[in-house]
C-alpha positions in Angstrom: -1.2 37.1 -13.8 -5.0 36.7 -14.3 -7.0 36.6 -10.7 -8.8 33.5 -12.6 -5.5 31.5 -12.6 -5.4 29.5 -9.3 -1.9 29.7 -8.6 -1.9 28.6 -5.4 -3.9 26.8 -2.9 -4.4 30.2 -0.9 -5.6 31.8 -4.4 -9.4 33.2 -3.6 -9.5 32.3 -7.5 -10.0 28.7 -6.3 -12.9 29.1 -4.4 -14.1 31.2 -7.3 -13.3 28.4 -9.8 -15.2 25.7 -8.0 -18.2 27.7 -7.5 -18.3 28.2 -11.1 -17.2 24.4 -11.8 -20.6 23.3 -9.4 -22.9 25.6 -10.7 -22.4 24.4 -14.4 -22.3 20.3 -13.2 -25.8 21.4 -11.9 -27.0 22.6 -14.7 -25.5 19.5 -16.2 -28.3 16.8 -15.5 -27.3 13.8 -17.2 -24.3 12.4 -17.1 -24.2 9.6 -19.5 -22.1 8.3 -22.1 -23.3 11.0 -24.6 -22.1 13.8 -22.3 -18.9 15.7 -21.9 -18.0 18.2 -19.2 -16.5 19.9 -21.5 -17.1 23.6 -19.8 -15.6 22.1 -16.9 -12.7 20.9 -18.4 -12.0 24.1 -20.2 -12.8 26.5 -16.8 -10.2 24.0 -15.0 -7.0 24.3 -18.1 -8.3 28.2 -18.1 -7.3 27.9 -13.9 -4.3 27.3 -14.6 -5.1 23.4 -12.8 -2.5 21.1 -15.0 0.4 23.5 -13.9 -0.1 22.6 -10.0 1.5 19.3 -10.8 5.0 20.4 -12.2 7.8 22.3 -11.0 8.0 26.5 -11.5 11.7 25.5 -13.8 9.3 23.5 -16.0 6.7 25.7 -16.4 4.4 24.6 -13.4 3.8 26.3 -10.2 5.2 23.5 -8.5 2.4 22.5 -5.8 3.2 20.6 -2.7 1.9 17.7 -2.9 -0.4 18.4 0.7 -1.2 21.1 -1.1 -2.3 19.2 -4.5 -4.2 16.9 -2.0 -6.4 19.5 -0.9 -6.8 21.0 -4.4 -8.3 17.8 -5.0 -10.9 18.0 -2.6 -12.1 21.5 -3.6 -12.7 20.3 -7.4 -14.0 16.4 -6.5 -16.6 18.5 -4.6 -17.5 21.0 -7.2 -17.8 18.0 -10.1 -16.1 14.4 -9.8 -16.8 13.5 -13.3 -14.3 16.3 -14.9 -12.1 16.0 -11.8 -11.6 12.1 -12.3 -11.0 13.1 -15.9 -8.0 15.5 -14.9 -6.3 13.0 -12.9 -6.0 11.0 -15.9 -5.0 13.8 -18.0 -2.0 14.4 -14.9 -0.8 11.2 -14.8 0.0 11.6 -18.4 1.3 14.6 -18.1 3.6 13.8 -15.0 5.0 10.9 -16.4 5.8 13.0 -19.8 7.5 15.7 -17.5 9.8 13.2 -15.5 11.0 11.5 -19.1 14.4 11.2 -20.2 13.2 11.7 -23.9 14.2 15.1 -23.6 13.0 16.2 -26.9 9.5 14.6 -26.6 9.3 16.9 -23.3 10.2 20.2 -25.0 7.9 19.1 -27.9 4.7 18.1 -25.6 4.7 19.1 -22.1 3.7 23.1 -22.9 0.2 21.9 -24.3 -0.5 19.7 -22.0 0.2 22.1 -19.0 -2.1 25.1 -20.7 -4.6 21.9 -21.5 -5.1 22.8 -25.3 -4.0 19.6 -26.2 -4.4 17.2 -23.3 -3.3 13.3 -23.5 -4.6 10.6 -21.2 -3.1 7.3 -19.5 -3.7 3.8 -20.9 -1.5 2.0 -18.6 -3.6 -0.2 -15.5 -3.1 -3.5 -17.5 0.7 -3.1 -16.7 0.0 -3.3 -12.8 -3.4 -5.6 -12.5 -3.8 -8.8 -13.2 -3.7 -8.7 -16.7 -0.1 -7.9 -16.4 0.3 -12.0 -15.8 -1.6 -13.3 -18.6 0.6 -15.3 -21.1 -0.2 -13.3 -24.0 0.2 -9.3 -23.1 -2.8 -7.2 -23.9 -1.2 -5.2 -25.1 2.1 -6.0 -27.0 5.0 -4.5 -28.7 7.0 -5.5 -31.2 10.7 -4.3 -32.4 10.8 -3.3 -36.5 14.3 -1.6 -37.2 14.0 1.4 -34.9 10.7 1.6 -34.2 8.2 -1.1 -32.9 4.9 -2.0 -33.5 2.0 -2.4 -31.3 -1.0 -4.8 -31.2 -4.0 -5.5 -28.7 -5.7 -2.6 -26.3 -5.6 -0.8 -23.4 -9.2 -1.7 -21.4 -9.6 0.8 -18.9 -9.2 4.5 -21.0 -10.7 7.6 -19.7 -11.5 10.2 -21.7 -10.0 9.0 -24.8 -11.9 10.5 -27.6 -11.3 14.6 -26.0 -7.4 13.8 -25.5 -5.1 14.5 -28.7 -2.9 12.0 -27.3 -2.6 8.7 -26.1 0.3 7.7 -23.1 -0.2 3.7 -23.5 1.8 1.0 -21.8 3.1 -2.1 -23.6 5.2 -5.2 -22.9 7.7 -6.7 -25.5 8.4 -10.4 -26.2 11.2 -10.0 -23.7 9.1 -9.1 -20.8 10.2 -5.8 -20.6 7.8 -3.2 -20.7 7.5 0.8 -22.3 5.4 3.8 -22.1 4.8 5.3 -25.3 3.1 7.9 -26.4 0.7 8.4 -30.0 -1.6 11.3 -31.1 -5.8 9.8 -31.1 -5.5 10.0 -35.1 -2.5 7.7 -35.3 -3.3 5.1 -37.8 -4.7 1.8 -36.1 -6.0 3.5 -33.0 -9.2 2.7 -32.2 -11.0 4.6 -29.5 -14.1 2.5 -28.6 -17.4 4.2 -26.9 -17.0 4.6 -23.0 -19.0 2.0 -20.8 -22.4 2.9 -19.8 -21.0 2.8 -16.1 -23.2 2.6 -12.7 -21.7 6.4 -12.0 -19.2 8.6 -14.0 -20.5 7.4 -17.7 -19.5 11.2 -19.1 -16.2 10.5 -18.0 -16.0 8.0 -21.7 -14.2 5.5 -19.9 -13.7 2.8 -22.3 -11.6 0.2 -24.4 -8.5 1.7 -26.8 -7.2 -0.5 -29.3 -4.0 -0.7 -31.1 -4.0 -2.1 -34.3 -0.3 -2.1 -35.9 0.5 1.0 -34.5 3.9 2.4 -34.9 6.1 3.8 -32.4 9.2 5.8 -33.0 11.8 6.5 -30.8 11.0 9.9 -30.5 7.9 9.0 -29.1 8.9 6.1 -26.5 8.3 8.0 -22.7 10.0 5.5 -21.1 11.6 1.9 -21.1 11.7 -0.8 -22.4 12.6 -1.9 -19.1 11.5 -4.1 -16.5 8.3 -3.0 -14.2 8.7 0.6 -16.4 5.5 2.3 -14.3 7.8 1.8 -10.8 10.4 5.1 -12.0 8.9 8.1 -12.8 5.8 9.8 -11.6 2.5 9.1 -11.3 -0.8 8.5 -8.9 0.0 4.2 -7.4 -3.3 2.2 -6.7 -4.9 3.8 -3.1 -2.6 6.9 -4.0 -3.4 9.8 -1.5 -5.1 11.5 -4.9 -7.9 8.7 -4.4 -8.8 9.2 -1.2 -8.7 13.2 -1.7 -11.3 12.7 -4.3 -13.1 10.5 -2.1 -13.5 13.2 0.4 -14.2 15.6 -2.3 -17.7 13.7 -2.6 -18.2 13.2 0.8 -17.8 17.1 1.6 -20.5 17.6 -1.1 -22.5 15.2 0.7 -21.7 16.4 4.2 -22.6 20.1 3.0 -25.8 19.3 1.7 -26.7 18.1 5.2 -25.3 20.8 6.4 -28.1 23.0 4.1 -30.8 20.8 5.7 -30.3 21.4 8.9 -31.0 24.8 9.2 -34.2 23.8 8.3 -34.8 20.5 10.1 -32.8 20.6 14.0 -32.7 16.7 13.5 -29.6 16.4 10.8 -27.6 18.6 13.0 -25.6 16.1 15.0 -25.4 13.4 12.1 -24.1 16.7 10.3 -21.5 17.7 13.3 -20.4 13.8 13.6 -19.4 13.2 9.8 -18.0 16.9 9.7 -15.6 16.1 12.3 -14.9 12.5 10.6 -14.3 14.3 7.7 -11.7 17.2 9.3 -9.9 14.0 10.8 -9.5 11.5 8.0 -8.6 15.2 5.6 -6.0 16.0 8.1 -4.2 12.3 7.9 -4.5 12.6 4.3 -2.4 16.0 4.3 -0.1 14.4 6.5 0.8 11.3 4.5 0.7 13.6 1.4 3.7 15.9 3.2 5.7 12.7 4.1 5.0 13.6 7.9 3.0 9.7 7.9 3.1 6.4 6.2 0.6 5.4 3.6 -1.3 3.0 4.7 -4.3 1.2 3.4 -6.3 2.6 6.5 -6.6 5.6 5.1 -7.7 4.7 1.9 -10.5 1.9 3.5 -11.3 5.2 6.0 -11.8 7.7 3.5 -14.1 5.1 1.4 -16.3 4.8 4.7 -16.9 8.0 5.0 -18.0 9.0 1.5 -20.7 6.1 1.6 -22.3 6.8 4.2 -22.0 9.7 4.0 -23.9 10.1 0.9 -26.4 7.4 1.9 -27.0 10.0 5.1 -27.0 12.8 2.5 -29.8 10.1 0.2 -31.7 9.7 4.1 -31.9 13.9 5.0 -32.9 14.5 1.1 -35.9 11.8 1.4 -37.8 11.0 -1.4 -36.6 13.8 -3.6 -33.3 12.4 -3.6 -33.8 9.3 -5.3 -35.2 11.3 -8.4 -33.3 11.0 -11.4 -31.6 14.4 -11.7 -31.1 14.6 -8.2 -27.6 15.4 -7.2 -28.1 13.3 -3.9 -29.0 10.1 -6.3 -26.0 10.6 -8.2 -23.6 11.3 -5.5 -24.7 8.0 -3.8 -23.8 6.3 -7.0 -20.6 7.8 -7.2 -19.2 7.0 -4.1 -19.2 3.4 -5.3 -17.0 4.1 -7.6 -14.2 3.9 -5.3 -14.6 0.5 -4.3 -13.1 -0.2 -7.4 -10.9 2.3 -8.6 -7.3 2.2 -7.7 -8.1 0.0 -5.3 -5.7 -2.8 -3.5 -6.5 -6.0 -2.5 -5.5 -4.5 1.2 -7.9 -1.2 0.5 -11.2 -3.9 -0.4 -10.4 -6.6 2.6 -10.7 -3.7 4.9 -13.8 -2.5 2.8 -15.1 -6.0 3.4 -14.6 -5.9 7.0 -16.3 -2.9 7.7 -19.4 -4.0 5.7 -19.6 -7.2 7.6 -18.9 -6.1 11.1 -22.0 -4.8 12.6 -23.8 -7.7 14.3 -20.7 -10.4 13.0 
């Protein structure tokens, strides 16, 4: 096996990989919706990254899921943009490998674990609000044996470098299915991603089905009633969220770290988040092995600590920081990101709290 293929989370080809991942992102120095990580992206597939998240007797190298967690942190803090952009690529990918479409599997799950031909999810209308409006979204329609889709899925990421499509849909009966289409399908629409406060490269945008047809043989799962609740995949305030929240807030914390070996000053607000950061990491292994309960805490916690502890990293970089091009600037932005991704009503009230506390 190739010393570049992290095959493990002891691999030294890990560290290796995410010092090559930062040092392009660097180079990288916008990050808008005309930009692509796509070296990233093709260093991570190269690694060997998609088969961490499925067993050795499907062709993955079968990851604990502690272990995934802290996988997760090492890339977050080499580049969150192509590392947000993987999870979505995952969660397709993990709910193609748990499918009972058995020939669909043997068909697609090989390219998406060597990344050559990745797919991405299309599925948050079926668990936000949406998911109550009286017209679907996104709706399906039975024709014979195959069924027919109409409306969009608004929340996309990295639609227009995926080859395929894993979209969720609701039938006139309520029921609900996960299907999956290739990007060129006719009546797929890919729209431009939204010029976002953080994360823009990640082409986060609207897809839109247009009388799209579904066969059998591509149906993932359903139709069946709350569809996204068997199977596998990351849930709202998963432990994946929080790992790529401390992801940024190590890249944050280590930059301080830099600083103060220059300036003496930075070294205690350095030791302090260092050792919030060792304790919130080592709850998130814990719930991630099943030795804990998931609880929002950890979630509201882990958000916490990656704003301020980018706004610290904003304060030791001074003015420099808040130059456009300036990782600092761009961390600070990101971190807000997770105040609304994947993120439960329970997760934002006890974001809320700790925003109004001081002096309440």
């Amino acid at each position: 096996m190739s010393e570049k293929i992290v095959s493990s989370i002891s691999s030294p080809a890990l560290k290796s990989l995410c010092a090559d991942i930062a040092a392009v992102s660097r180079q990288q120095k916008a990050w808008t919706v005309n930009d692509w990580p796509q070296k990233q992206l093709e260093l991570l597939a190269d690694a060997g990254v998609y088969r961490w998240f499925v067993s050795e007797e499907q062709g993955g190298f079968g990851w604990t899921a502690d272990d995934i967690a802290r996988g997760y942190i090492e890339l977050g803090a080499a580049c969150l943009t192509s590392t947000f952009i993987v999870t979505q690529r995952v969660a397709a990918l993990k709910r193609i490998a748990s499918s009972q479409n058995a020939s669909l599997v043997d068909r697609v799950l090989p390219v998406l674990l060597d990344g050559t031909k990745p797919s991405t999810v299309g599925i948050s209308h079926l668990t936000t609000s949406r998911r109550h409006l009286k017209q679907p979204i996104l709706s399906v329609q039975r024709d014979g044996a195959d069924m027919i889709a109409n409306g969009m899925a608004p929340w996309v990421t990295g639609g227009a470098g995926a080859d395929s499509l894993l979209l969720g849909g609701v039938l006139e009966d309520g029921e609900e299915i996960l299907f999956m289409v290739p990007t060129t399908a006719e009546g797929i629409g890919i729209e431009p991603g939204f010029d976002l406060v953080a994360l823009s490269a990640s082409h986060t945008g609207v897809v839109k089905c247009n009388g799209v047809r579904v066969s059998p043989e591509m149906i993932v799962a359903g139709p069946k009633e709350s569809v996204l609740a068997s199977g596998k995949g990351g849930g709202a305030g998963s432990v994946q969220t929080s790992a790529l929240a401390l992801g940024l807030a190590k890249s944050a914390i280590d930059f301080i770290e830099r600083e103060s070996e220059k300036r003496s000053d930075l070294k205690s607000t350095h030791d302090s988040l260092q050792q919030q950061f060792d304790l919130i990491a080592e709850e998130t292994f814990a719930v991630a092995a099943g030795e804990k309960a998931h609880t929002g805490e950890l979630r509201a916690d882990a958000n916490s600590l990656v704003m301020r502890s980018t706004q610290a990293a904003m304060i030791a970089a001074k003015g420099a920081g808040f130059v456009e091009g300036h990782p600092v600037g761009r961390w600070c932005r990101e971190a807000l990101f997770f105040l609304v991704w994947s993120c439960p009503q329970s997760v934002a009230e006890a974001n809320l709290c700790g925003l109004v506390e001081v002096g309440s």
